[in-house]
N, C-alpha and C positions, 0 to 999 in steps of 0.2 A: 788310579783315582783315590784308594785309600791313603795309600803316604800324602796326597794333596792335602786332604781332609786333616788329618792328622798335624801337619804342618800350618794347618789354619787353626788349629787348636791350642797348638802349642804357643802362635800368636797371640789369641785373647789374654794371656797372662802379662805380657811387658805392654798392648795398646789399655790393659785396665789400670796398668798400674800407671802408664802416662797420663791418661783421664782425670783420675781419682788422686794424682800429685800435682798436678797443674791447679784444678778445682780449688783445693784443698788449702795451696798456699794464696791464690786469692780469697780465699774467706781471714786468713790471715791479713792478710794486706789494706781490702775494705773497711773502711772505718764504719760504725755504727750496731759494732758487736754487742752480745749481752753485757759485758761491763759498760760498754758508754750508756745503756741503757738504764743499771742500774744506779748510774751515778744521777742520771735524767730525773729519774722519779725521788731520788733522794734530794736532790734541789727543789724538786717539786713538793716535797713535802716539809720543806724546812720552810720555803717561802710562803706555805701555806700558812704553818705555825707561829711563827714569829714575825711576818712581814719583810719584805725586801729591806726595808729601812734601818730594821735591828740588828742585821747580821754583817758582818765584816766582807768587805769585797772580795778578800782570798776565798771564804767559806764561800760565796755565793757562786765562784768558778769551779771549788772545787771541794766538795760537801764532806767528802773519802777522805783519811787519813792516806798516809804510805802504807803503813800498814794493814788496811784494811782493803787496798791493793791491789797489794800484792797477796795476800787470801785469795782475792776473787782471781786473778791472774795464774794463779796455782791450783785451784778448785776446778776455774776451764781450761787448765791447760798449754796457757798461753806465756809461761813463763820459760820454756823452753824452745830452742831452737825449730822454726817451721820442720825439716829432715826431721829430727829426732820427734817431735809432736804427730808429724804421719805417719813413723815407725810405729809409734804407741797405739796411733790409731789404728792402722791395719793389722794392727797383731790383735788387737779386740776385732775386728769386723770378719777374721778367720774364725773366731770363735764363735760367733753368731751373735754377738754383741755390738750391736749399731750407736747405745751413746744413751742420754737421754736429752728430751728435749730442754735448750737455754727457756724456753717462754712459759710452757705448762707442766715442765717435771716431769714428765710422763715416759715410761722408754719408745725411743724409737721406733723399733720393729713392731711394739702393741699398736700405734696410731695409724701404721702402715697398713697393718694387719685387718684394722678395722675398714680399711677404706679398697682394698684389694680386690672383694667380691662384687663391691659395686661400679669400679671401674671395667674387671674383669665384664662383669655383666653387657654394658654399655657400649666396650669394645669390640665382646662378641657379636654383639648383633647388629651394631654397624658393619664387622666385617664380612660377616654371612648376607647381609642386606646389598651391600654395594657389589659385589664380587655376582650376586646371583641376581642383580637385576641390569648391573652395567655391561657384565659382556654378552647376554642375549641381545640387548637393546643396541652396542656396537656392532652383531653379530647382522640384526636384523636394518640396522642404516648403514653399513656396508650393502647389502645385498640391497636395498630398497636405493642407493645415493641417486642424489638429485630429485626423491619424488617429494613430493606435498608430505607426508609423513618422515621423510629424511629431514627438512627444511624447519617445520614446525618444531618437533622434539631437538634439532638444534638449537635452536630459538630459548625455546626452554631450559634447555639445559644451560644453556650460557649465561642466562640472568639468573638461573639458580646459583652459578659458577660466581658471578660478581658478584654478588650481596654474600658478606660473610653469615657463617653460622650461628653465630650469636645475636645479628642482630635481624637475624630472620625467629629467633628467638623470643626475642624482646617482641615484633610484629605479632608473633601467632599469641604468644603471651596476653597481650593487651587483647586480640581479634577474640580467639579460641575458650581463654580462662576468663578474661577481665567485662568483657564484652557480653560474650554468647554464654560465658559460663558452664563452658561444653567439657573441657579439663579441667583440673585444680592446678595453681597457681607455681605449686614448687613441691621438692622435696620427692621422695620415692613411694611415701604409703602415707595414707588418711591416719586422723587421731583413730578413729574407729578400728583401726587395723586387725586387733587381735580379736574383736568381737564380731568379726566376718566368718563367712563359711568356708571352704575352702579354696570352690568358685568364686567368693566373692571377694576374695584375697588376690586370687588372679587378673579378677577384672579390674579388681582396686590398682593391681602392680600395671595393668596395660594401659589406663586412661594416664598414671603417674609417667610414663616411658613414651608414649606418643608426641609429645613435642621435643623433648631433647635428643629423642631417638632421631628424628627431621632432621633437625637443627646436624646432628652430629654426620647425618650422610653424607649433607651437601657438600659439607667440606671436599670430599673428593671422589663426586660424582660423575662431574664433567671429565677430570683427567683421566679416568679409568674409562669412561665409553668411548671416548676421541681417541685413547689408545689404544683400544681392542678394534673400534673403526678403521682409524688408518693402516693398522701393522696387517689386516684382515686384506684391505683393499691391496695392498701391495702386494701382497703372498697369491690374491686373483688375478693380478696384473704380470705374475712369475709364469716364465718358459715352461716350467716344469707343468704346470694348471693347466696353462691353454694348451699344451703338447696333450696334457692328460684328457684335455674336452675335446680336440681334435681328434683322438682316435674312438671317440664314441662313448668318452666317462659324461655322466648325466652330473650336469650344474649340481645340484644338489650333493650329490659324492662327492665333486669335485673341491665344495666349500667343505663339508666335514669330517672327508676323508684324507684329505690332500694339505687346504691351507689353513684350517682352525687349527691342527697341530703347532706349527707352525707358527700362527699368529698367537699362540698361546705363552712367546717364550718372553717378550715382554713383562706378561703380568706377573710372570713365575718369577721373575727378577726383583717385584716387589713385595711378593706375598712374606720373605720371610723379614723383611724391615717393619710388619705393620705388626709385626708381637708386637717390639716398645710401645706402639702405638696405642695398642690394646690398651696397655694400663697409664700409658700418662693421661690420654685423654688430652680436653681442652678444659683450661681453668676460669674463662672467658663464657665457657657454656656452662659449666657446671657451676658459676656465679650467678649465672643468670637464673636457672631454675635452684637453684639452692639445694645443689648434689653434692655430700661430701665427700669428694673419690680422688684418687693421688693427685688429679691434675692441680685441682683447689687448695690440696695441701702444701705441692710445691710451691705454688703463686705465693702462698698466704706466708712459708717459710721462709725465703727469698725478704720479702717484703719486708715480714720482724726481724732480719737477720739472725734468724733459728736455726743455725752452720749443724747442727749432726741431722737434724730433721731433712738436712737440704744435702746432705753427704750421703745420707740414708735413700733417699730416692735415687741421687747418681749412682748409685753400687747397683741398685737394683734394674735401672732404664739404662744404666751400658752395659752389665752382661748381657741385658736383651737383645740391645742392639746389635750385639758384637754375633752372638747366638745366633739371631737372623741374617746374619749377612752370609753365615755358614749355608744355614736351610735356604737362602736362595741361590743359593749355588747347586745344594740339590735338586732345589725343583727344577732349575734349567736340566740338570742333567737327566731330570727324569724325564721332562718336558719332549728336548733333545736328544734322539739316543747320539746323533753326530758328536757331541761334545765332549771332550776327554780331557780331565784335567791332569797335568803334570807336572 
């Protein structure tokens, strides 16, 4: 099992550097880079100054000299061959050097930096929230299927399942802050912040996290209890269960001792894919309450065509990704002792 391991390891090196050169020369390719931008605003400001009417139609296509360019084409980078330009670039991204931002100058890794605790925050406790109230509640409509309690809390779950997160967001938003005035509107902590007590700092950070906290379970709350349900119900419907209740194992053992194991090897298949999870977040939610955390970042990056800002988050959400596909591979094995990988 270790040479497995080891050889998945030795993997993340050539699938990172696929990811991160694939990425990398479509931000090349894309048109509406930081140079066409600044040529945007330089027309913008010429036509400001002297009127469409005064300036010659070559200037009003094209405000740049050649010269002035090929500066900016050399300054990002972009005067060099896309190969030789990801060479450049991953030899700074070994060093710890991500770039700095085309839009706000800033470096990379400090914007990142700042937004990491609060994603971190919001991923942990979705993911301690769904994981510890979806597989009791699969745990408990398996054993309950088919009753008035099985039927209803499906019901439920399924309409929380169709309405996205965000715009159950927007609902409790208007209902909850806008309405009842029972949360505040956005954002993670009150202006009052620092002049709260320590308790009151807490309760300030719980009323701020109560609706996005919602918003961000639903996403995948339904899939996680349907799956602890069904893989539950199958493993009680196994030879091996009813062999084990016919010779005198009490139902009860038989669910916790026998097929919750068992039924557990699913979830452990997902648990190590939800790291990336943890920190990209949803940029859709954290728009809506006005969270500033990597999901928002990337959207907003993407959006300005701000290529290291948006290189900086791939580096960072496909080791993760690559990292968890490792760890659920352990959890199965720990899950399963049957499984041996070779």
């Amino acid at each position: 099992m270790g040479q497995y391991f080891i050889r998945r390891l030795l993997l993340v090196l050539p699938t990172f550097l696929g990811i991160t050169l694939m990425v990398f020369a479509m931000t090349r390719l894309v048109p509406g880079g930081p140079i066409e931008r600044i040529v945007v605003q330089a027309q913008q400001q010429r036509l400001e100054g002297g009127g469409r009417a005064a300036l010659p139609s070559e200037e009003q296509n094209q405000p740049l000299s050649e010269e002035q360019l090929d500066m900016l084409k050399k300054y990002y980078g972009f005067d060099k061959p896309v190969l030789i330009s990801y060479v450049l670039w991953l030899g700074k991204v070994l060093t710890g050097d991500l770039g700095v931002s085309t839009r706000y100058y800033d470096p990379v890794w400090d914007m990142i930096k700042e937004r990491i605790p609060i994603s971190l925050y919001f991923g942990i406790l979705t993911m301690l929230l769904t994981y510890g109230i979806c597989i009791p509640l699969g745990i408990v409509k398996a054993i309950h299927h088919k009753t008035p309690f099985d039927t209803v809390s499906s019901i439920v779950v399924f309409i929380g399942y169709a309405i996205p997160g965000w715009v159950v967001g927007v609902m409790m938003l208007v209902l909850f802050a806008s309405y009842w005035e029972v949360f505040p509107l956005g954002g993670l902590m009150s202006e009052n912040f620092g002049e709260l007590s320590f308790f009151g700092k807490l309760y300030d950070i719980a009323r701020h996290t109560a609706l996005p906290l919602t918003s961000y379970v639903l996403g995948s709350f339904a899939v996680m209890t349907f799956l602890m349900k069904n893989t539950l119900m199958d493993n009680l419907s196994s030879d091996y269960v009813r062999t084990a209740m016919a010779k005198g194992l009490p139902f009860k053992k038989a669910v916790f001792h026998h097929a919750l194991r068992n039924s557990l090897i699913p979830i452990a298949t997902h648990f190590g894919n939800t790291i990336s999870i943890i920190l990209t977040g949803s940029f859709l939610i954290e728009k809506v309450f006005n969270i500033n955390g990597m999901g928002l970042l990337g959207y907003e990056s993407v959006v300005e065509r701000d290529y290291p800002v948006v290189l900086g988050i791939l580096v960072i959400s496909s080791l993760l990704l690559l990292i968890g596909n490792i760890l659920s591979d352990m959890c199965v094995a720990i899950v399963d002792p049957r499984v041996r990988f070779e």
